[in-house]
C-alpha positions as CSV (number, residue, x, y, z in Angstrom):
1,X,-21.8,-13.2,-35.0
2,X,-19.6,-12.5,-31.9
3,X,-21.0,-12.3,-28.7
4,X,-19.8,-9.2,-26.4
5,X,-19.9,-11.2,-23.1
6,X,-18.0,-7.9,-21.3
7,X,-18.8,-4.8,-22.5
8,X,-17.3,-1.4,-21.8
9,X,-19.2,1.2,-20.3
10,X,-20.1,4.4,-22.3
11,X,-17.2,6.5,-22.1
12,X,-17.8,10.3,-22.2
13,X,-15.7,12.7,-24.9
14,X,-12.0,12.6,-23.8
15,X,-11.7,16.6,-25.2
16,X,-14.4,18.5,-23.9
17,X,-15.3,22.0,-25.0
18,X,-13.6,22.5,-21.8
19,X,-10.5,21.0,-22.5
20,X,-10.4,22.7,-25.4
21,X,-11.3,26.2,-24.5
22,X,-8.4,25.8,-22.1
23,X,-5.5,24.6,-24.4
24,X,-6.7,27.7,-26.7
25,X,-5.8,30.1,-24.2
26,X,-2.9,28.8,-23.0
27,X,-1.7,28.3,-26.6
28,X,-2.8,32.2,-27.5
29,X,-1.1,33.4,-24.0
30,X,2.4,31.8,-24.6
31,X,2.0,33.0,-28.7
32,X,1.8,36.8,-27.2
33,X,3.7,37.0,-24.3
34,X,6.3,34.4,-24.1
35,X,8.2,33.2,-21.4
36,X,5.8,34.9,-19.1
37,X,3.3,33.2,-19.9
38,X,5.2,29.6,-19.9
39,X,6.2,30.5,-16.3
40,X,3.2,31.7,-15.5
41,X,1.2,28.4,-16.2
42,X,4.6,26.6,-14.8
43,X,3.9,27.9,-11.6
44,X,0.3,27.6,-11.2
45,X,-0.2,24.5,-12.7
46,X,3.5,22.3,-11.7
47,X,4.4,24.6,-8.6
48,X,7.3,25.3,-11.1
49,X,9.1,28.9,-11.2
50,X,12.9,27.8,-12.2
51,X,15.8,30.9,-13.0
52,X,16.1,28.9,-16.3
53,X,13.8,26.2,-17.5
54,X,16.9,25.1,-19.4
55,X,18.1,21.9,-18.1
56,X,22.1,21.5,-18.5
57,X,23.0,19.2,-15.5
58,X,23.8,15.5,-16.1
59,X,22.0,13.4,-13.4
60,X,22.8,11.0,-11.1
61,X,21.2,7.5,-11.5
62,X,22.5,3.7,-10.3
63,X,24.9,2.5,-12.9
64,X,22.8,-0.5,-13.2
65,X,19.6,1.7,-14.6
66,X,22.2,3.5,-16.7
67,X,23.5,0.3,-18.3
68,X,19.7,-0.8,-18.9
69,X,18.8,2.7,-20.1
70,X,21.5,2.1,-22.9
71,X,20.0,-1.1,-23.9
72,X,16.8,0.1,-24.5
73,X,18.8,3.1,-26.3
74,X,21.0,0.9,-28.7
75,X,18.1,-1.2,-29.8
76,X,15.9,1.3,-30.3
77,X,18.6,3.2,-32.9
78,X,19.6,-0.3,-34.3
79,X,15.7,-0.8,-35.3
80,X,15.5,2.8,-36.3
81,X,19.0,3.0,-38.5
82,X,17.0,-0.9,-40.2
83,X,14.2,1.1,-40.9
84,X,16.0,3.9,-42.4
85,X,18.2,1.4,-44.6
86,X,15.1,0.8,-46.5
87,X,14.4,4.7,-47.3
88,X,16.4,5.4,-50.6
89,X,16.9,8.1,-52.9
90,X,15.3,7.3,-56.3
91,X,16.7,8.9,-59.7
92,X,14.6,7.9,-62.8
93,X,14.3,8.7,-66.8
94,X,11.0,7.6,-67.1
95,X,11.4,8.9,-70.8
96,X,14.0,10.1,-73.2
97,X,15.5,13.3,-71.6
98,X,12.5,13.4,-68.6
99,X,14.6,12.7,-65.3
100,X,12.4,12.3,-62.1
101,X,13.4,11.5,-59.0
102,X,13.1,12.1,-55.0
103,X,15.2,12.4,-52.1
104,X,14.4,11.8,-48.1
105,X,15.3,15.3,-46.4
106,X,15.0,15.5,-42.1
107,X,12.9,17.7,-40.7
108,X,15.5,20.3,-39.9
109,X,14.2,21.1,-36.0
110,X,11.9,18.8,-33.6
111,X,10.4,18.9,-30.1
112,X,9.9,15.6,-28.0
113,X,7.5,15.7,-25.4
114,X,7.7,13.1,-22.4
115,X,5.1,12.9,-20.4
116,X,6.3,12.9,-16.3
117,X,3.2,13.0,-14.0
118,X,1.6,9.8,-13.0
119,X,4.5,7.8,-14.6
120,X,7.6,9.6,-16.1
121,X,7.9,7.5,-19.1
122,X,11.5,6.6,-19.8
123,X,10.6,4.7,-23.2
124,X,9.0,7.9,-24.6
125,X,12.0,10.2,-23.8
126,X,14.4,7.5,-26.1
127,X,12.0,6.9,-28.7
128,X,11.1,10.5,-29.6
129,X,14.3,11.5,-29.1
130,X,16.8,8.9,-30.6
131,X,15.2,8.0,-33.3
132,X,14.8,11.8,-34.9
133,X,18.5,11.6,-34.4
134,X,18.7,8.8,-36.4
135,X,16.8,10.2,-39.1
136,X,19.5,13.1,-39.5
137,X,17.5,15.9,-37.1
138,X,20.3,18.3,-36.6
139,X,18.4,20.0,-33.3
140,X,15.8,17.8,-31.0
141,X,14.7,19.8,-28.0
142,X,13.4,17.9,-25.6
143,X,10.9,18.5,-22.6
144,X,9.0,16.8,-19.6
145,X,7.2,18.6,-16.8
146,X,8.9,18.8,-13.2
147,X,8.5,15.9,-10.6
148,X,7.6,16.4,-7.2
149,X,8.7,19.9,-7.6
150,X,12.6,18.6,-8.3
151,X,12.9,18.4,-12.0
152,X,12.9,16.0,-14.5
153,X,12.8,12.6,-13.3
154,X,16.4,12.1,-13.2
155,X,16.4,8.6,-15.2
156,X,14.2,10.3,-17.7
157,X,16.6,12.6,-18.1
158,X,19.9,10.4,-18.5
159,X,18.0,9.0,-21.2
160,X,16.4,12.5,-22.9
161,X,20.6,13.3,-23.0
162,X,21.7,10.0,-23.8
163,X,19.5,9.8,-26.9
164,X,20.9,12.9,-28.1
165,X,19.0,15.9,-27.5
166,X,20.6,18.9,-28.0
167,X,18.4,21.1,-25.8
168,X,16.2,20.1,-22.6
169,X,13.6,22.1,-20.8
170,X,12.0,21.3,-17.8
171,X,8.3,22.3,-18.1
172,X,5.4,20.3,-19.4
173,X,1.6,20.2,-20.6
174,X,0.1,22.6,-23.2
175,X,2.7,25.5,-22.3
176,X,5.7,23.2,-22.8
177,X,4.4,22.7,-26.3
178,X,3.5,26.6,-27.1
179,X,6.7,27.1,-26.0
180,X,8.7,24.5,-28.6
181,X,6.0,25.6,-31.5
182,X,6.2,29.7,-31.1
183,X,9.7,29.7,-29.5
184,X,10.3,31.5,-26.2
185,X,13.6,33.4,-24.9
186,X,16.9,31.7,-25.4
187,X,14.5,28.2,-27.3
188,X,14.0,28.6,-31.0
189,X,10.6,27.3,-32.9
190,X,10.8,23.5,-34.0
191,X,9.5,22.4,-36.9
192,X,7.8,19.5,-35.7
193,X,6.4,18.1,-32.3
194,X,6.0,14.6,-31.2
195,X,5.1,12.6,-27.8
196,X,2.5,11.7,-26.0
197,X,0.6,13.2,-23.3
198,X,-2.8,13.5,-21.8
199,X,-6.2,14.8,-23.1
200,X,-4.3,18.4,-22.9
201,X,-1.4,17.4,-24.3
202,X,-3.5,15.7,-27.6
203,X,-5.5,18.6,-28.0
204,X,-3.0,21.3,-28.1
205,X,-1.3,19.2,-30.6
206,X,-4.6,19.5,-32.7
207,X,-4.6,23.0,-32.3
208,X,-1.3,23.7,-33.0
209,X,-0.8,21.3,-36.3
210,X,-0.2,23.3,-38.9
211,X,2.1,26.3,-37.9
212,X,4.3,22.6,-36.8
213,X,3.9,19.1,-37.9
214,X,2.8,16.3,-35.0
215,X,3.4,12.5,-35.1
216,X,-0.4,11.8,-34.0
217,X,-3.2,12.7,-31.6
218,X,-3.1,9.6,-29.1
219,X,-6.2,8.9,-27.1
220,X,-5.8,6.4,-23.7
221,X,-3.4,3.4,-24.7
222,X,-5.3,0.5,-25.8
223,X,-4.0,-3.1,-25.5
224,X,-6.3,-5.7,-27.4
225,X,-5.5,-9.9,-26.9
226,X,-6.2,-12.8,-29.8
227,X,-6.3,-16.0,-27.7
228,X,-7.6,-19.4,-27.8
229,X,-7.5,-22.4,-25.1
230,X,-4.1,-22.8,-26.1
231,X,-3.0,-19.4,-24.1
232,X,-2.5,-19.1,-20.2
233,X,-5.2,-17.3,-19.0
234,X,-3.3,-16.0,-16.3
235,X,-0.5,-14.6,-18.8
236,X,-3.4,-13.1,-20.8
237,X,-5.2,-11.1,-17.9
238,X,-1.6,-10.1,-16.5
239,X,-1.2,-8.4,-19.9
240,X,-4.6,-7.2,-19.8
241,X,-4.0,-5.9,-16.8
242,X,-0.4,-4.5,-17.4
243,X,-2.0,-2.0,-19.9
244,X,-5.0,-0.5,-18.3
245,X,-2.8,0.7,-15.6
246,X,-2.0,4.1,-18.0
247,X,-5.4,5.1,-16.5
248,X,-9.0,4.5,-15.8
249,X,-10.0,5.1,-19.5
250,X,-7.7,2.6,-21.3
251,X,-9.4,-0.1,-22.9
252,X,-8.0,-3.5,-22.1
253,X,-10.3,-6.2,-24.7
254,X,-10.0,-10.0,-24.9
255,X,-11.0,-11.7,-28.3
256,X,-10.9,-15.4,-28.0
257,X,-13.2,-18.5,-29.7
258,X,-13.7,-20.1,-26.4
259,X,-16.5,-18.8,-24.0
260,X,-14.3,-20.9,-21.3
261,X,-11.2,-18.8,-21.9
262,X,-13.3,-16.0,-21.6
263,X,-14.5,-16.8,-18.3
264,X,-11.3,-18.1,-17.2
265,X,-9.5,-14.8,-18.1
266,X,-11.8,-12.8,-16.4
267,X,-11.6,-14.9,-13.3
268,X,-7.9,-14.0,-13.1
269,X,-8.6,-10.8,-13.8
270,X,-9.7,-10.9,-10.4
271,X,-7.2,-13.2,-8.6
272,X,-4.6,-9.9,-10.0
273,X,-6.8,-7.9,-8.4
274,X,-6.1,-8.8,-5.0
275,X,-1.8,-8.5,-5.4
276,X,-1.4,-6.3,-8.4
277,X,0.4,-3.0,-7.2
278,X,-1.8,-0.7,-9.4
279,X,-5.0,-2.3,-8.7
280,X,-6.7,1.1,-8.3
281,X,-6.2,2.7,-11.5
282,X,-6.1,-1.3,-13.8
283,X,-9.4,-2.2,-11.9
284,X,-11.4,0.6,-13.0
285,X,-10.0,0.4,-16.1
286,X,-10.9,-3.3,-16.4
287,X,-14.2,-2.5,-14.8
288,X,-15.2,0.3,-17.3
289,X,-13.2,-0.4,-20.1
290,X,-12.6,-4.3,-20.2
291,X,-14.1,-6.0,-22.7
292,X,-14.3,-9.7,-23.8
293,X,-15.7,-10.8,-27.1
294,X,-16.3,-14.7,-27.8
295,X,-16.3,-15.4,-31.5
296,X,-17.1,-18.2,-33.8
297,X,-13.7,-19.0,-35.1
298,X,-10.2,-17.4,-36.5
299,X,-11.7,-15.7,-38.9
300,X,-14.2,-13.7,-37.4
301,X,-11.7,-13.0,-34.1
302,X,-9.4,-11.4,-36.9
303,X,-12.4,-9.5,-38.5
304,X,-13.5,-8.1,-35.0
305,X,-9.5,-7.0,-34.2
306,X,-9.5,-5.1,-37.7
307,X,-12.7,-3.1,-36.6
308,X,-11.1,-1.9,-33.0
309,X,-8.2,-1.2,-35.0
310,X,-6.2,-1.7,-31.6
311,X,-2.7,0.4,-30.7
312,X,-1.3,-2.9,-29.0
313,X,-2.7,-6.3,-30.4
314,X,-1.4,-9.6,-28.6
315,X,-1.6,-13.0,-30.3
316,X,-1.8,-16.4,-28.5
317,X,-3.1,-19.4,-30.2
318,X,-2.6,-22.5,-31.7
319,X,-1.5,-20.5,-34.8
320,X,-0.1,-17.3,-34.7
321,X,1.6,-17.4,-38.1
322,X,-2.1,-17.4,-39.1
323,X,-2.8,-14.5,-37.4
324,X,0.3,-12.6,-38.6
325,X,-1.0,-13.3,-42.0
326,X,-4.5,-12.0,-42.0
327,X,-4.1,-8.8,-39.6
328,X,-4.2,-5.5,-41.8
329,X,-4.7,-3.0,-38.5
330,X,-2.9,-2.7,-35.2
331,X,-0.1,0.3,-33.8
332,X,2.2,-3.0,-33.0
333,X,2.1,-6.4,-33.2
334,X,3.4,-8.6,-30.4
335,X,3.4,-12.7,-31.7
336,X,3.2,-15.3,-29.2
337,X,3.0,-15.6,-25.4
338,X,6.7,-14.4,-25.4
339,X,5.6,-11.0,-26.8
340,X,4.2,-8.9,-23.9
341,X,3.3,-4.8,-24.9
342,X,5.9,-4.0,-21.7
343,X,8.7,-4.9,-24.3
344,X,7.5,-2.8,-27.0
345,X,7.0,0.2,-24.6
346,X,10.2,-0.1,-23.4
347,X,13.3,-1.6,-24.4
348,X,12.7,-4.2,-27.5
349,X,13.2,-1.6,-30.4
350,X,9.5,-0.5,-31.6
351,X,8.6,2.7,-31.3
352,X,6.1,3.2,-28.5
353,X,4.0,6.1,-30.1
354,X,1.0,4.7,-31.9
355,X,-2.2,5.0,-33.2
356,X,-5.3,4.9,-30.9
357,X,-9.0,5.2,-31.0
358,X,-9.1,3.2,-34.2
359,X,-6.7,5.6,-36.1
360,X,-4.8,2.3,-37.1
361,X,-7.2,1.9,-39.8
362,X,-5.3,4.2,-41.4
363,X,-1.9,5.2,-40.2
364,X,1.2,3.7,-38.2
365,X,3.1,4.7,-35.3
366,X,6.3,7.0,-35.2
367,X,9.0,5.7,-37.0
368,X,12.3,7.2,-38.6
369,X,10.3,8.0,-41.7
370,X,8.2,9.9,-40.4
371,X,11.1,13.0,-39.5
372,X,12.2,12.5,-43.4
373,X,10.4,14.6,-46.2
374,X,10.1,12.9,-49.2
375,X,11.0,15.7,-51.5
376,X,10.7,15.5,-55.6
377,X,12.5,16.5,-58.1
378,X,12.3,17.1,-62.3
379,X,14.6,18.3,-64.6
380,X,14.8,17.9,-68.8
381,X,16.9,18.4,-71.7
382,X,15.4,19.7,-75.2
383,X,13.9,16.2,-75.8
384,X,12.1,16.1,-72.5
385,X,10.7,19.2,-73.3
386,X,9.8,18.5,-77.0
387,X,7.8,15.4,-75.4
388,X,6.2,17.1,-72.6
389,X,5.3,20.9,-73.1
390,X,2.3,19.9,-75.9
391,X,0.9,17.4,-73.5
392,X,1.2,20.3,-70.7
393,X,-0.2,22.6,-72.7
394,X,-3.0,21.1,-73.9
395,X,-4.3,19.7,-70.6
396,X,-3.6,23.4,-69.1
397,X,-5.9,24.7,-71.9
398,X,-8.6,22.3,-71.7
399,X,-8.4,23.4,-68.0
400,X,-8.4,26.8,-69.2
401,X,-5.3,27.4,-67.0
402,X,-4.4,29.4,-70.0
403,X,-1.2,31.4,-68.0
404,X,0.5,27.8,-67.4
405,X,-0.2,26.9,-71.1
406,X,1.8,29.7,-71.8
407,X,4.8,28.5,-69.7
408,X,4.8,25.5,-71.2
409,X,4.9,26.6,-74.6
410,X,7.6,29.2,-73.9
411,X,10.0,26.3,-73.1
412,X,8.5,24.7,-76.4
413,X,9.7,27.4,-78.5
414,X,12.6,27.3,-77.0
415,X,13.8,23.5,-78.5
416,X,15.9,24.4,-81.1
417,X,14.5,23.0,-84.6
């Protein structure tokens, strides 16, 4: 039975009423009126009123950020064009004149969202950009909100470009995705919006999924650690630590076999404290949303990983390979005490955008695939037909779906004798 020797605090619902009542009439506003409307919520809620959200200006950045920027850039296509390697047609008689078969399509139009308050996320501006591209996107329009009341973050932007986008708006929050899903002067609807973002950002994707297709509704990144005596505890709370700096909800959760460990993490924990530069926003997240669970053995450490179903899982033991083996749900995997979540956020390949709030249990992160539709396809000669319109008919009878029967049996008749 593991033992919870740090709990988290109860946390209240991330997407109050409030919240949502909110995103609904931003999202209605923008659906009526437009640009207007964009610029109105621009103004009042980034101090942002540009001639021409439309962002068409390359940016000036250190060529030593640039060259890093493209690193990050080529290994997140190489992964992506891997991963898309695997994705292939399939053509099929499954019986004598019967040919099925599908074929992966892109998504024809998408719109990347980067978020650019507290942090303007570089990683998420390659990775939901780039890797659409990759997937054969013919138009990826791409936003973040304004900075300090100068724009787009200017690195954010290189890389937004660099990726490939072939449209950038500088506007953010709810009204920058009202504007990608309903279209607004001069920006055509996309088909499809992914990114992260805050509470807002999450629920207007709710609210909007449907007329557009979303990647996922991400809660506060999560970072969960497998470790046992083996690990450094200082490495371990320095990753604990590295996460819960998103924000004061993201939950940052030990799992070990050792009650020692335990206690020696959490002392480091607070050594970090003292030095580490976000110390505000990691310590209440450590204090509120830090967790560290002492369990009998392997086993039951993997068993209580499954159930939090973490978006970033660490492993550091004696046996990782074990570990690997046994693990069914996590966003991303990082093996060994070389693995640290920074690299997966941004530069090592993985895509950043993944599951939270236990929604691993089911799904993964973005990927390539996810901006291909699988499409299927059917077609027959007399044979096919002579085999297959008495078994369609029959079962649409017994359904007494007698109009398809009839369909069926038209194309029977047909078969010459």
């Amino acid at each position: 039975m593991p033992e919870y020797w740090k709990r988290a605090a109860a946390q209240p619902e991330a997407i109050t009423q409030g919240v949502r009542d909110t995103v609904s009439e931003i999202l209605l506003a923008v659906e009526r009126e437009g640009e207007p409307a964009v610029r109105r919520y621009s103004a009042a809620l980034d101090g942002w009123s540009p001639p021409s959200f439309r962002v068409e200006t390359v940016p000036e950045i250190s060529v030593e950020l640039r060259d890093h920027i493209d690193d990050s850039l080529t290994q997140v296509r190489g992964f992506a064009a891997a991963q898309r390697a695997t994705l292939r047609d399939l053509e099929v008689e499954t019986l004598p004149g019967i040919t099925l078969g599908h074929r992966h399509v892109p998504v024809n139009a998408v719109g990347s969202y980067s978020p650019g308050g507290k942090y303007p996320l570089i990683g998420s501006s390659i990775m939901t950009v780039a890797v659409p591209k990759v997937a054969g996107v013919a138009r990826v329009v791409a936003c973040a909100p304004p900075r300090g009341g100068q724009g787009i973050h200017p690195p954010q932007l290189y890389a937004m470009l660099a990726s490939g986008a072939d449209e950038v708006y500088c506007f953010g929050g709810v009204q920058a995705l009202a504007a990608m899903a309903f279209g607004i002067d001069g920006l055509e609807p996309v088909d499809m919006i992914v990114g992260p973002g805050n509470a807002y950002v999450a629920e207007a994707k709710r609210q909007l999924f449907g007329p557009v297709g979303i990647d996922l509704i991400a809660g506060p990144s999560e970072i969960l650690v497998l470790a046992d005596e083996s690990a450094d505890p200082d490495l371990v709370a320095a990753d604990l630590l590295g996460q819960a700096e998103h924000g004061p909800t993201s939950p940052a959760i030990l799992v070990t076999d050792s009650l020692d460990f335990g206690v020696a993490v959490r002392d480091a924990v607070e050594r970090w404290l003292h030095t580490w530069p976000t110390a505000e926003v990691a310590g209440a997240a450590w204090r509120s949303r830090g967790e560290i669970v002492v369990c009998e053995d392997y086993a039951e450490m993997a068993r209580v990983s499954d159930q939090y179903a973490p978006e970033h899982l660490e492993v550091q033991t004696r046996d990782d390979a074990w570990f690997e083996a046994h693990l069914t749900n996590y966003g991303s995997l990082f093996v060994g005490e070389r693995a640290t979540v920074a690299y997966g956020d941004k530069a090592i390949g993985v895509n950043h955008v993944l599951p939270t709030e236990r929604a691993a249990r089911y799904t993964g992160g973005l990927w390539v695939g996810k901006f291909l539709k699988t499409l299927t396809y059917q077609r027959l000669t007399d044979a096919g037909t002579a085999r297959i319109a008495p078994v369609v008919a029959a079962i649409c009878d017994a359904e007494e779906m007698h109009g398809h029967a009839i369909t069926a049996r038209l194309r029977m008749a047909r078969v010459p004798a």
